[in-house]
C-alpha positions as CSV (number, residue, x, y, z in Angstrom):
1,X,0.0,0.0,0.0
2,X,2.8,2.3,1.2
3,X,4.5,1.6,-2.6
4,X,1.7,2.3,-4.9
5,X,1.3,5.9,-2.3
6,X,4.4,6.7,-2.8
7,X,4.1,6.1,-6.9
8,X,0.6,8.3,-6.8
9,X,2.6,11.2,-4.3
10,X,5.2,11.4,-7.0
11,X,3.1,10.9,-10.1
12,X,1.2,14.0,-9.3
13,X,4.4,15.6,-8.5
14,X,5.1,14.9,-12.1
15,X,2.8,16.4,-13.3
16,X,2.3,20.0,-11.1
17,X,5.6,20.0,-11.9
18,X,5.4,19.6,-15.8
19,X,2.3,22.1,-15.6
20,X,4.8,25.0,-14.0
21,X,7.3,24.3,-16.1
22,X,4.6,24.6,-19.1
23,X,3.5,27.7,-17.4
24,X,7.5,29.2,-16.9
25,X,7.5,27.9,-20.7
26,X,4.5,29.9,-21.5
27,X,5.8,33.0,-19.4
28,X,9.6,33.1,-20.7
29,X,8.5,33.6,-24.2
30,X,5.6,36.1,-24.0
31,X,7.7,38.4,-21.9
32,X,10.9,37.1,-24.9
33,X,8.6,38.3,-27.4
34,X,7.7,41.7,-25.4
35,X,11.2,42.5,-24.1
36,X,12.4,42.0,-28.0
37,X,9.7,43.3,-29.7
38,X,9.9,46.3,-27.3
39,X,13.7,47.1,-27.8
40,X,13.4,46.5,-31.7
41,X,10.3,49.4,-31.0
42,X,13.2,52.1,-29.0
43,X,15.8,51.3,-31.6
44,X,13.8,51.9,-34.7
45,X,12.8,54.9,-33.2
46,X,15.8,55.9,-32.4
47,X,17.4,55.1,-35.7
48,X,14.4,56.9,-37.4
49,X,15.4,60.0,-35.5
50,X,18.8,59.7,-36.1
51,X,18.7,59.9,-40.2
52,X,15.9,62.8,-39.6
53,X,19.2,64.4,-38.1
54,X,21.3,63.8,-41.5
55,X,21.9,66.7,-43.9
56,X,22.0,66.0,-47.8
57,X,24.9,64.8,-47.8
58,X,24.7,62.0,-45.2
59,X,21.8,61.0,-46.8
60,X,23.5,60.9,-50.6
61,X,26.1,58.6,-48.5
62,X,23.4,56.0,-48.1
63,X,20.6,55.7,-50.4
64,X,17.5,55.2,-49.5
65,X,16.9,51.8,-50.2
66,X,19.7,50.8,-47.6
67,X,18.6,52.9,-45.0
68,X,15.2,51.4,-45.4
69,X,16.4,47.8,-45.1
70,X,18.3,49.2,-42.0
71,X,15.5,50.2,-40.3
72,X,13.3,46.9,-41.6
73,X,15.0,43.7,-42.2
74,X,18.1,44.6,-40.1
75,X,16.4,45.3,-37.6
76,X,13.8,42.3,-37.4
77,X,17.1,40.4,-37.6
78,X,18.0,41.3,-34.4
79,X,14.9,41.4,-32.6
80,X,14.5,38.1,-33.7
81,X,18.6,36.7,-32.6
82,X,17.4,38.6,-28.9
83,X,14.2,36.7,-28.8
84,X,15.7,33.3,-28.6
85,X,18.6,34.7,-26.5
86,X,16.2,35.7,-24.0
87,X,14.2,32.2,-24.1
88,X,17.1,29.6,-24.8
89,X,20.4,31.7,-23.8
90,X,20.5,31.0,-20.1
91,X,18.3,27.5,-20.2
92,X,20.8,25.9,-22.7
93,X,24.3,26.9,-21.0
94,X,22.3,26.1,-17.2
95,X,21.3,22.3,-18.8
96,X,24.5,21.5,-20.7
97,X,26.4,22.5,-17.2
98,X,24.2,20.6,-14.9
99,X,24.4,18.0,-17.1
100,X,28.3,18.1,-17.1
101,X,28.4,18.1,-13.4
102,X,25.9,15.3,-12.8
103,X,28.2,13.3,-15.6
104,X,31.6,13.9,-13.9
105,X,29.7,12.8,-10.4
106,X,28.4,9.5,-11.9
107,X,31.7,8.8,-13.7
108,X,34.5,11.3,-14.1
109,X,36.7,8.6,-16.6
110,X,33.7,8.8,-19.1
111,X,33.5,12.3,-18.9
112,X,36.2,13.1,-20.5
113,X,35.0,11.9,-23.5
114,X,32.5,15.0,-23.4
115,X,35.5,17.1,-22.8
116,X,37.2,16.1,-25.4
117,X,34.6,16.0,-28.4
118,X,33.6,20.5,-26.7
119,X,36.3,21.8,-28.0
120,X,36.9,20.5,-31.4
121,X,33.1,21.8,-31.9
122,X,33.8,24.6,-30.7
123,X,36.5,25.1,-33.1
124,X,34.2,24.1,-36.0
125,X,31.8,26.3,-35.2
126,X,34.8,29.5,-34.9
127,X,35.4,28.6,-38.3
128,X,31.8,28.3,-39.6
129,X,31.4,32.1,-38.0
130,X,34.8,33.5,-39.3
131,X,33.6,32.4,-43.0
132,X,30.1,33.3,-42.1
133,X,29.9,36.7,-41.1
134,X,31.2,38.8,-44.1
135,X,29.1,36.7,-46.4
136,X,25.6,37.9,-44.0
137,X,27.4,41.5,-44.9
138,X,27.5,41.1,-48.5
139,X,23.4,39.1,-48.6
140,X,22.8,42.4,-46.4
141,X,24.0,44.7,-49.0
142,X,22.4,42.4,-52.1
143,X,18.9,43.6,-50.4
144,X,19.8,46.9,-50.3
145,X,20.1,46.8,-53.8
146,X,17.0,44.8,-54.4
147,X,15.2,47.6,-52.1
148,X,16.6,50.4,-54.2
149,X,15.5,48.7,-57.6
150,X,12.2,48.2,-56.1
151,X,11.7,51.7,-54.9
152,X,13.4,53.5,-58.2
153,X,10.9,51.5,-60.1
154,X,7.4,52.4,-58.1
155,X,8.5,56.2,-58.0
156,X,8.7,56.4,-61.4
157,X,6.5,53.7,-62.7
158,X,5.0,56.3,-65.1
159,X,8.0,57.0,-67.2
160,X,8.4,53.1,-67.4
161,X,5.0,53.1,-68.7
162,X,5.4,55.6,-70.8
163,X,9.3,54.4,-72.3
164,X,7.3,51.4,-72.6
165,X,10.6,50.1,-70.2
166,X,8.5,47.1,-68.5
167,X,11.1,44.7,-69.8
168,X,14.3,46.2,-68.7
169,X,13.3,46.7,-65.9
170,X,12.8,43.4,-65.2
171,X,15.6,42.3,-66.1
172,X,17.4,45.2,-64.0
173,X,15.0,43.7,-61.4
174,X,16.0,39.8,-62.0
175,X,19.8,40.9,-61.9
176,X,19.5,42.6,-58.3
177,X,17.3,39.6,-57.3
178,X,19.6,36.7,-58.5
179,X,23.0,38.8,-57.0
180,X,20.6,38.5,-53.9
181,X,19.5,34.6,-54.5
182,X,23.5,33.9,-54.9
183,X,24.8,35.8,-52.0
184,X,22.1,34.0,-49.9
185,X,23.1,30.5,-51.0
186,X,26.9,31.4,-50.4
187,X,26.6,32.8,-47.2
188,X,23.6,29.5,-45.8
189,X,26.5,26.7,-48.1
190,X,28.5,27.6,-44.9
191,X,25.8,27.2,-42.4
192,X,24.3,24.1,-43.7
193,X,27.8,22.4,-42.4
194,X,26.5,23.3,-38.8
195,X,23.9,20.3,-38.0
196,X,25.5,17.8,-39.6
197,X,28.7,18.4,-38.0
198,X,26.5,18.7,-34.9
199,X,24.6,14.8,-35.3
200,X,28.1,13.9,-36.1
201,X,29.5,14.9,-32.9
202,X,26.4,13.3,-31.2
203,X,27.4,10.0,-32.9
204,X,30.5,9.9,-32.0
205,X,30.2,10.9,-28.7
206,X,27.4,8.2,-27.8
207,X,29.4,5.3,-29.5
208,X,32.4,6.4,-27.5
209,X,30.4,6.2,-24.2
210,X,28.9,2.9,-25.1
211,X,32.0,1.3,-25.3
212,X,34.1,2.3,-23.2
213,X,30.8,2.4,-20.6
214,X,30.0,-1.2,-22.0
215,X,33.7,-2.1,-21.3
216,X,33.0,-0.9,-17.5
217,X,29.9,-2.8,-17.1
218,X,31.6,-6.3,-18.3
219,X,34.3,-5.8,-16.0
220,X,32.0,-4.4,-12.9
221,X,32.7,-0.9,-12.8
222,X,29.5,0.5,-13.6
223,X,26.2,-0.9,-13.4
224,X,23.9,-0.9,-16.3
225,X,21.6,1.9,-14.5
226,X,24.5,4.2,-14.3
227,X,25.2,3.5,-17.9
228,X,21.7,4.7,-19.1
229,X,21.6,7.2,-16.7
230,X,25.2,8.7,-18.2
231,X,24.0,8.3,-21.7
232,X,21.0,10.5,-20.8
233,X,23.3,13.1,-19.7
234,X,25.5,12.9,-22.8
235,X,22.2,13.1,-24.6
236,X,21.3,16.9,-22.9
237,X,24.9,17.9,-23.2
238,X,25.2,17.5,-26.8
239,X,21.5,18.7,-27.2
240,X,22.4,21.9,-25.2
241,X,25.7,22.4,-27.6
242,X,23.8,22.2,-30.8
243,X,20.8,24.8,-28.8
244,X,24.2,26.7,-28.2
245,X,25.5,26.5,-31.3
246,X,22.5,27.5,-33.8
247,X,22.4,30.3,-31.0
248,X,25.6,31.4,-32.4
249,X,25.1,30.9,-35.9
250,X,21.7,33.0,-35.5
251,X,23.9,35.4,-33.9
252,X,26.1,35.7,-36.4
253,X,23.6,37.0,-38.8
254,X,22.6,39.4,-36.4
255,X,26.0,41.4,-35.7
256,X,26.0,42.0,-39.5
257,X,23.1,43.8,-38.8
258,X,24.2,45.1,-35.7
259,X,27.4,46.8,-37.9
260,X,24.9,48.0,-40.3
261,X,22.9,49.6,-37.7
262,X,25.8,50.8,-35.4
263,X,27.6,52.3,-38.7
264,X,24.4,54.4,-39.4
265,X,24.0,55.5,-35.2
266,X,27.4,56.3,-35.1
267,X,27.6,58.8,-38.3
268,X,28.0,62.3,-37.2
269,X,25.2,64.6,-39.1
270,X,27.5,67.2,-41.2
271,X,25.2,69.8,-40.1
272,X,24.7,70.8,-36.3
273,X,24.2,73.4,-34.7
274,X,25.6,72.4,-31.3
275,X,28.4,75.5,-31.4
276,X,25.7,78.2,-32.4
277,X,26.9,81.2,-30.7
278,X,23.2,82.7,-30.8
279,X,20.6,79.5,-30.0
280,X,17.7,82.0,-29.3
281,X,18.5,84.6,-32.2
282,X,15.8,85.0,-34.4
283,X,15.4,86.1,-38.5
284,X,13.8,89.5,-38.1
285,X,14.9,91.4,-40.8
286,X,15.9,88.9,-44.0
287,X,19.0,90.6,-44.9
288,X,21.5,88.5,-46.6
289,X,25.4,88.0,-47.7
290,X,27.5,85.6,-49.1
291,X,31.5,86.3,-48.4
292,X,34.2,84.8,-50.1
293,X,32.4,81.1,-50.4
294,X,32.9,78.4,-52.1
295,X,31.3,75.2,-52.5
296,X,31.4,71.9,-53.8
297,X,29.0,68.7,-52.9
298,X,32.3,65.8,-52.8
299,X,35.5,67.0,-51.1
300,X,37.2,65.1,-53.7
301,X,35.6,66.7,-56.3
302,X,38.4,69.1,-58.0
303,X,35.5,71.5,-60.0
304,X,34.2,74.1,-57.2
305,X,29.9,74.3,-57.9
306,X,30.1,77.6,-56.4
307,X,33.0,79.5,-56.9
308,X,34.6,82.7,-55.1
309,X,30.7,84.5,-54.0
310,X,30.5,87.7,-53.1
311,X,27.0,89.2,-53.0
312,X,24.4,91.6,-50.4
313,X,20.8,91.2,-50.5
314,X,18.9,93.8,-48.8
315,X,16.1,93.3,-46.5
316,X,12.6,93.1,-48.2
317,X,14.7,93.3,-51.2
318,X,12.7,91.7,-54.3
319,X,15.9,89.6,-56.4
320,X,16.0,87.1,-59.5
321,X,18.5,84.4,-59.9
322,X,18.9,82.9,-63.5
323,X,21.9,80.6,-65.6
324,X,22.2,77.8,-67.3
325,X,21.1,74.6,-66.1
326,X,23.7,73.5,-63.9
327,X,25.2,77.0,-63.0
328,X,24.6,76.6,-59.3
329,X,21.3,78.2,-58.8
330,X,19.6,76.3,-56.5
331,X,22.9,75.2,-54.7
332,X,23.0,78.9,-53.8
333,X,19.8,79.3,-52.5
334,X,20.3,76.1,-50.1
335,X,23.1,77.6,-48.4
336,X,21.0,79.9,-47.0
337,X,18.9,77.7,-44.5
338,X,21.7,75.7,-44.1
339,X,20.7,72.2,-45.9
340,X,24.5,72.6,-47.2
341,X,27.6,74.1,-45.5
342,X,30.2,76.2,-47.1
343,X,33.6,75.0,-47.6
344,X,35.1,78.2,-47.6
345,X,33.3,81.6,-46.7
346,X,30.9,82.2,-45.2
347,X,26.9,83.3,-45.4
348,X,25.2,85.8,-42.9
349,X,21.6,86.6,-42.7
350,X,20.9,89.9,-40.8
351,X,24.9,90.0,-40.3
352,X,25.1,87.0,-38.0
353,X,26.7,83.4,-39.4
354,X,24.3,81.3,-40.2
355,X,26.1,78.8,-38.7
356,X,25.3,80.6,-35.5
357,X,21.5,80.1,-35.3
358,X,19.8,77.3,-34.5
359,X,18.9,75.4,-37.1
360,X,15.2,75.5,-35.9
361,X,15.2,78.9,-35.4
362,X,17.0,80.0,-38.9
363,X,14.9,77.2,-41.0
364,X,11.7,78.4,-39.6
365,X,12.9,81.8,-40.7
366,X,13.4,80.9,-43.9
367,X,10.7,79.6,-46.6
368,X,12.1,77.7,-49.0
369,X,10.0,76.1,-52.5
370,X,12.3,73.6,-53.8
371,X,12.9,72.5,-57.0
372,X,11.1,69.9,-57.1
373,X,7.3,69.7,-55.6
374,X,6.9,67.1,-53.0
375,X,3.3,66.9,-51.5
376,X,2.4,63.6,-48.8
377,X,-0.2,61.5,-48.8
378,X,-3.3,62.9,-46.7
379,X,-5.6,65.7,-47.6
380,X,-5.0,69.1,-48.9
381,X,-5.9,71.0,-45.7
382,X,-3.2,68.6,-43.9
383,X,-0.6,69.4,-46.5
384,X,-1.0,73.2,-46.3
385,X,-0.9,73.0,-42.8
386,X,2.5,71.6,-42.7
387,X,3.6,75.5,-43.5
388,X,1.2,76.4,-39.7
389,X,-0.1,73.1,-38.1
390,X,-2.3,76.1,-35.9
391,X,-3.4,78.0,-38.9
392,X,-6.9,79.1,-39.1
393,X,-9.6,78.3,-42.3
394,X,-9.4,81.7,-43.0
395,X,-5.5,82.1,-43.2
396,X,-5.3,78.6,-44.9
397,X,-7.5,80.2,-47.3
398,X,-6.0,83.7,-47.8
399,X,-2.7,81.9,-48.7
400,X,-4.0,79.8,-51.3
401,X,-5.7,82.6,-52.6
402,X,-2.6,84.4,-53.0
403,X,-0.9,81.4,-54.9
404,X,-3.7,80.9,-56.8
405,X,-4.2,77.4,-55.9
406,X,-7.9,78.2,-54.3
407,X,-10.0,78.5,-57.4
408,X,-8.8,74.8,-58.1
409,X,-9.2,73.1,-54.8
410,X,-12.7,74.7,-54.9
411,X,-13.3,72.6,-57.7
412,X,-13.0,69.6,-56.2
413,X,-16.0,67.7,-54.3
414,X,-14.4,67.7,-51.3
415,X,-12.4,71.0,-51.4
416,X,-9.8,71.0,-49.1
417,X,-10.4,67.5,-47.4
418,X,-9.9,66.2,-50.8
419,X,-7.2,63.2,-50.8
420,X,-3.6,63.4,-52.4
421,X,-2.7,60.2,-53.6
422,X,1.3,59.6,-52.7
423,X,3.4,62.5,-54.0
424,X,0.4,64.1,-55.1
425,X,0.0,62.1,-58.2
426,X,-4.0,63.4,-58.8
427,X,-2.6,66.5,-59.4
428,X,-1.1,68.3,-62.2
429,X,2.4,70.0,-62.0
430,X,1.3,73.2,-61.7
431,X,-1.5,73.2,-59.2
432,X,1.0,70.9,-57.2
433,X,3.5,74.2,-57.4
434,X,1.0,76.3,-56.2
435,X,0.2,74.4,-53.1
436,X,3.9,74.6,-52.5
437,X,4.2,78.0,-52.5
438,X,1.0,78.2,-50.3
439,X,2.3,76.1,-47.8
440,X,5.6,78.0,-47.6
441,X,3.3,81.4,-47.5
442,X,1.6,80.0,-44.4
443,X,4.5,79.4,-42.6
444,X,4.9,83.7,-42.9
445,X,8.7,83.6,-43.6
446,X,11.1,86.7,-43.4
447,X,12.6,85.1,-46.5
448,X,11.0,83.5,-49.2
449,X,12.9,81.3,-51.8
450,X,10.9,79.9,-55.0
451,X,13.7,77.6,-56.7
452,X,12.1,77.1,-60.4
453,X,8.7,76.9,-58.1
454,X,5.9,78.6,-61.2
455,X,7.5,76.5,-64.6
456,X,4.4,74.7,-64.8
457,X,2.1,77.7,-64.3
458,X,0.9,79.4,-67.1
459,X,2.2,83.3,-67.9
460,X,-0.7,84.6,-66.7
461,X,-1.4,83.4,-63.8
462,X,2.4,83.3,-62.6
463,X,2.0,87.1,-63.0
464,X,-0.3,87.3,-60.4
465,X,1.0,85.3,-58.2
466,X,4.0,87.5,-58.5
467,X,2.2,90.5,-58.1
468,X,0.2,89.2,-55.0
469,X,3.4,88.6,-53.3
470,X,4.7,92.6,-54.1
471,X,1.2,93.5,-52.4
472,X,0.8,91.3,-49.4
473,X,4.9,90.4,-49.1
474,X,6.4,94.1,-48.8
475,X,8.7,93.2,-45.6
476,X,10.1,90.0,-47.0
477,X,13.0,89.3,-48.7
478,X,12.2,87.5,-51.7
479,X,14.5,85.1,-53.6
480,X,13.3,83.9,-57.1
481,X,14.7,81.4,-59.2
482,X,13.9,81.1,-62.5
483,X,14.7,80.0,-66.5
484,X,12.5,82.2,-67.8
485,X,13.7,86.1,-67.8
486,X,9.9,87.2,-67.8
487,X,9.8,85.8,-64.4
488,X,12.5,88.0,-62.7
489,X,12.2,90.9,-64.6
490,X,10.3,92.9,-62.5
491,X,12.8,92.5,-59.7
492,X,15.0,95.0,-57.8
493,X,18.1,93.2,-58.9
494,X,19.0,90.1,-60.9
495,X,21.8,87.9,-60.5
496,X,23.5,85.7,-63.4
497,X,25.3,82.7,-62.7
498,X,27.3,80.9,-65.1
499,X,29.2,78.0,-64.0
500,X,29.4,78.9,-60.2
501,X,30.7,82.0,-60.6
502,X,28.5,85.7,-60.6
503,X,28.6,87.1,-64.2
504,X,26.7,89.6,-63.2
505,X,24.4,91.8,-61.2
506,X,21.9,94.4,-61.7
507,X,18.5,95.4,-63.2
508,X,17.2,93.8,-66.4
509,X,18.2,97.2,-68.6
510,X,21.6,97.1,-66.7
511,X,22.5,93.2,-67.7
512,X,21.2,93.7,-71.4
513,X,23.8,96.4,-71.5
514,X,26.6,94.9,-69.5
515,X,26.4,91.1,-69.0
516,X,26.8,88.9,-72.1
517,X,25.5,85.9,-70.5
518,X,22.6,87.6,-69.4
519,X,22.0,88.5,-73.0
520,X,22.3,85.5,-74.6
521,X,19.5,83.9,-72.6
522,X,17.3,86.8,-72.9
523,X,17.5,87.2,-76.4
524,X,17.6,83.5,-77.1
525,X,14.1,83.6,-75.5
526,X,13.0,86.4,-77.2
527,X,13.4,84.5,-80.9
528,X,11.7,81.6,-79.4
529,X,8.8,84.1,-78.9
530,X,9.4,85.0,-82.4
531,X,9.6,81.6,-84.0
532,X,6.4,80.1,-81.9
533,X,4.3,83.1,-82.9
C-alpha cells in the first residue's frame, strides 16, 4: 500500500511540476517576445530620429533603399537573434552545465569523452562564423540593392510606362534579385555544415560512451543503470551544444546587422548646430550676404559648384536668380537655411553666421519652394498645414488665394479635405506648385525662396501670383529662381550665374547692356517668342 502511495505522491508531482514548467515555458517567451519586440520598437525609433538628423549629404552617402532595409530587415534580424537569446540563452548553457556536473559525479573517466569531443566543436563552429559573417554583410548589401530597384521603379513607374521600359526593368529587377538569390546561398552553403557536424558529434560521442561504458559494465565498474543514466546526460549535453550553437550561428547574422545599424548610429550629421553662438536669435529682418564662399557637394571633387561669392541682399529686397542649367542656382539658395555648408566663406543673414542660429530657429525663418514639388499622402488642408499646423480656415485660405491654388481646390467635391494620392500624383504639375508656394506662404517667412517653383504655371497666372506677393509680401525678402527672364524681370536686382561663378548683377536694362551671358538667354528667349508666334 505504502509503494503504490508513494508512486501516486510522486506521479502528481510529475505532473504540477510539468504544468509549472509549461506555465514558466509559456511565461519566458511572451515576456521574450515583449522584451524583443519592445527594444526593436526604441531602436527603430531611435534610428528613425537619427537619419531625420542627416543633412543632404549624409543622406547621398546611403541611399535610401539601404537605409530602409536598416531600419526593416536589419532590424527584425535582431529582434529576432534577442528573442531566442532571452528564451534559450540562459536554459541551454544552465542544462549543458548541470548535465556536465551530474556526468563527472556518476563517472569522471567517461566524462572526458565530453571534454574532449567540446572543443573541437567549438572550433568548427569558430570557423563556420569566421567564413560566415562577411558573407551575411555582403546578402545584407544584395537587399539593399534589391530595395533600391524596387523603390526607383514604383517612383517612377510612369515614365516606365510611358518608355514602354516594362522589360528592362525586369531584367534590371531579375539581376538585383539573382546577386541576392547567390549571395544567400553562399553565405547558408556555410551554415548548412553546422547540423551535420553537430549529429556527427552526437554519434561519435554516444558510441564512444557505449564502449568504453560497455567495457565498465563487463568488468564491474558501472552498473547498467548508471550507464543509461550517463548516456541521458551525454544526450542533454550534446543537445544543449547544438541549442548553443544554432544560438551562435543565428547570432552571427545578427552582428552584420548590428554593424549596419551601429555604422548608421554612429555617423555624425554634417550639419549641427551644437556650437551656435546665438541659439535664441531669431530672423527678423531677411537681410542676406554671401563672403568669399565656395562650394562643392564631394570633397574630392576638383571642380568648385560655387565659386569665389561675393554678394548683399537687402532686406525686403525683391531679387531674381537665372543661368544655365547647372550653373549653381539652386545650390545657392540652399546655403541659405543651411541644408548645405560652405567650404570656404561664409553666409550671414541679418549679419550674423548662419552657422550661429539654431537650425530650428534659422529654417523656420526661412521659406524655401524647392525645385522639385513634394506633396504627402493625406488631404490638402493637412498638407498646407505643414507650413502652420495652428493656422486658421481663414489664413489657410487667404494663402491659397494668393498662390492661386484656391479656385482649383474649390473645384474639387471635397475642397480642401480632398485626398492626395502619394506625391500628389492626382494632381497636375502646376496646381501641385501652387500648393507649395501656399504652404511655404503659411509658414509667414522673413525670407521666401521659389527655386524654379511657377515653370508649370501658365504666364498669366504666374503674374499674379508675382504681383500678390509685391502686395501682401512688402517686408520680406524675396528670392526667385527662374529660366524664364519674364519671371524676374520685375525685380530690384538680378543675379546671373554661369558656372558657379557671378557674371553679373543688376537690373534687367543694366545686364542687357553689361552682362553677355545675361544677354544671350534673354535674347535667345525672345526668338523663341518669335519663332512660336
Amino acid at each position: 500500500g505504502g509503494g503504490i502511495s508513494y508512486i501516486i505522491v510522486m506521479g502528481i508531482t510529475m505532473i504540477i511540476t510539468a504544468l509549472v514548467m509549461m506555465a514558466g515555458g509559456v511565461g519566458g517567451a511572451y515576456f521574450a517576445i515583449k522584451a524583443s519586440s519592445g527594444f526593436a520598437n526604441d531602436l527603430r525609433k531611435d534610428l528613425f530620429n537619427k537619419i531625420q538628423e542627416f543633412s543632404f549629404t549624409n543622406i547621398d552617402r546611403y541611399n535610401t533603399g539601404s537605409l530602409i532595409t536598416r531600419l526593416t530587415n536589419d532590424i527584425t534580424q535582431i529582434q529576432n537573434m534577442l528573442q531566442m537569446l532571452l528564451r534559450m540563452a540562459l536554459r541551454a548553457p544552465g542544462m549543458l552545465i548541470g548535465a556536465l556536473i551530474m556526468a563527472f559525479i556518476l563517472n569522471p573517466k567517461l566524462a572526458m569523452v565530453i571534454l574532449c569531443v567540446m572543443p573541437l566543436l567549438a572550433l568548427a563552429i569558430y570557423f563556420i562564423i569566421k567564413i560566415a559573417f562577411p558573407r551575411f554583410q555582403i546578402m545584407q548589401e544584395k537587399l539593399d540593392a534589391l530595395n533600391n530597384t524596387v523603390q526607383e521603379n514604383l517612383r517612377n513607374i510612369r515614365v516606365v510606362k510611358s518608355f514602354v521600359r516594362e522589360r528592362y526593368e525586369e531584367d534590371k529587377f531579375q539581376k538585383a534579385n539573382m546577386g541576392l538569390k547567390e549571395s544567400t546561398i553562399k553565405a547558408m552553403k556555410v551554415v548548412i555544415f553546422t547540423m551535420p557536424i553537430m549529429i556527427l558529434a552526437m554519434n561519435i560521442t554516444t558510441l564512444a560512451v557505449l564502449w568504453l561504458g560497455g567495457y565498465q559494465v563487463i568488468v564491474g565498474g558501472m552498473t547498467p543503470g548508471v550507464l543509461t543514466a550517463f548516456i541521458n546526460y551525454v544526450v542533454q549535453i550534446l543537445m544543449s551544444l547544438m541549442i548553443v550553437s544554432m544560438i551562435i550561428l543565428s547570432s552571427t547574422r545578427s552582428l552584420a546587422s548590428v554593424k549596419r545599424i551601429n555604422e548608421v548610429l554612429c555617423t555624425d550629421s554634417d550639419l549641427t548646430d551644437e556650437n551656435a553662438l546665438h541659439r535664441d536669435l531669431t530672423v527678423r529682418q531677411g537681410k542676406i550676404e554671401f563672403r568669399n564662399v565656395y562650394f562643392k557637394y564631394y570633397k574630392d571633387n576638383e571642380k568648385w559648384v560655387l565659386e569665389n561669392i561675393n554678394l548683399v541682399i537687402k532686406p525686403a529686397e525683391t531679387v531674381g536668380i537665372i543661368g544655365s542649367t547647372g550653373s549653381g542656382k539652386s545650390t545657392l539658395v540652399q546655403l541659405i537655411p543651411r541644408l548645405y555648408d560652405v567650404d570656404q566663406g561664409e553666409v550671414l543673414v541679418d549679419d550674423v553666421n548662419v552657422q550661429d542660429y539654431s537650425l530650428k530657429n534659422l529654417r523656420n525663418g526661412v521659406g524655401i519652394v524647392l525645385q522639385k514639388n513634394v506633396l504627402f499622402s493625406g488631404t490638402i488642408r493637412e498638407n498646407l498645414k505643414w507650413g502652420d499646423e495652428q493656422a486658421s480656415d481663414g489664413e489657410i485660405y487667404q494663402w491659397a488665394e494668393r498662390a492661386q491654388a484656391h479656385g482649383f481646390i474649390s473645384t474639387f467635391s471635397k475642397g480642401y479635405e480632398t485626398e492626395l494620392g502619394q506625391g500628389g500624383v492626382n494632381l497636375s504639375g502646376g496646381q501641385k506648385q501652387r500648393l507649395c508656394i501656399a504652404r511655404t506662404l503659411l509658414k509667414k517667412p522673413q525670407i521666401l525662396i521659389l527655386d524654379d517653383s511657377t515653370s508649370a504655371v501658365d504666364t498669366a497666372t504666374e503674374a499674379r501670383i508675382r504681383e500678390n506677393f509685391k502686395n501682401e509680401l512688402p517686408e520680406t525678402t524675396k528670392i526667385i529662381i527662374a529660366q524664364r527672364i519674364s519671371s524676374v524681370i520685375d525685380a530690384d536686382k538680378i543675379i546671373v550665374l554661369d558656372d558657379g561663378k557671378i557674371a553679373g548683377i543688376g537690373t534687367h536694362a543694366e545686364l542687357l547692356q553689361s552682362c553677355e551671358a545675361y544677354s544671350e538667354i534673354y535674347y535667345s528667349q525672345m526668338d523663341k517668342k518669335v519663332t512660336a508666334s
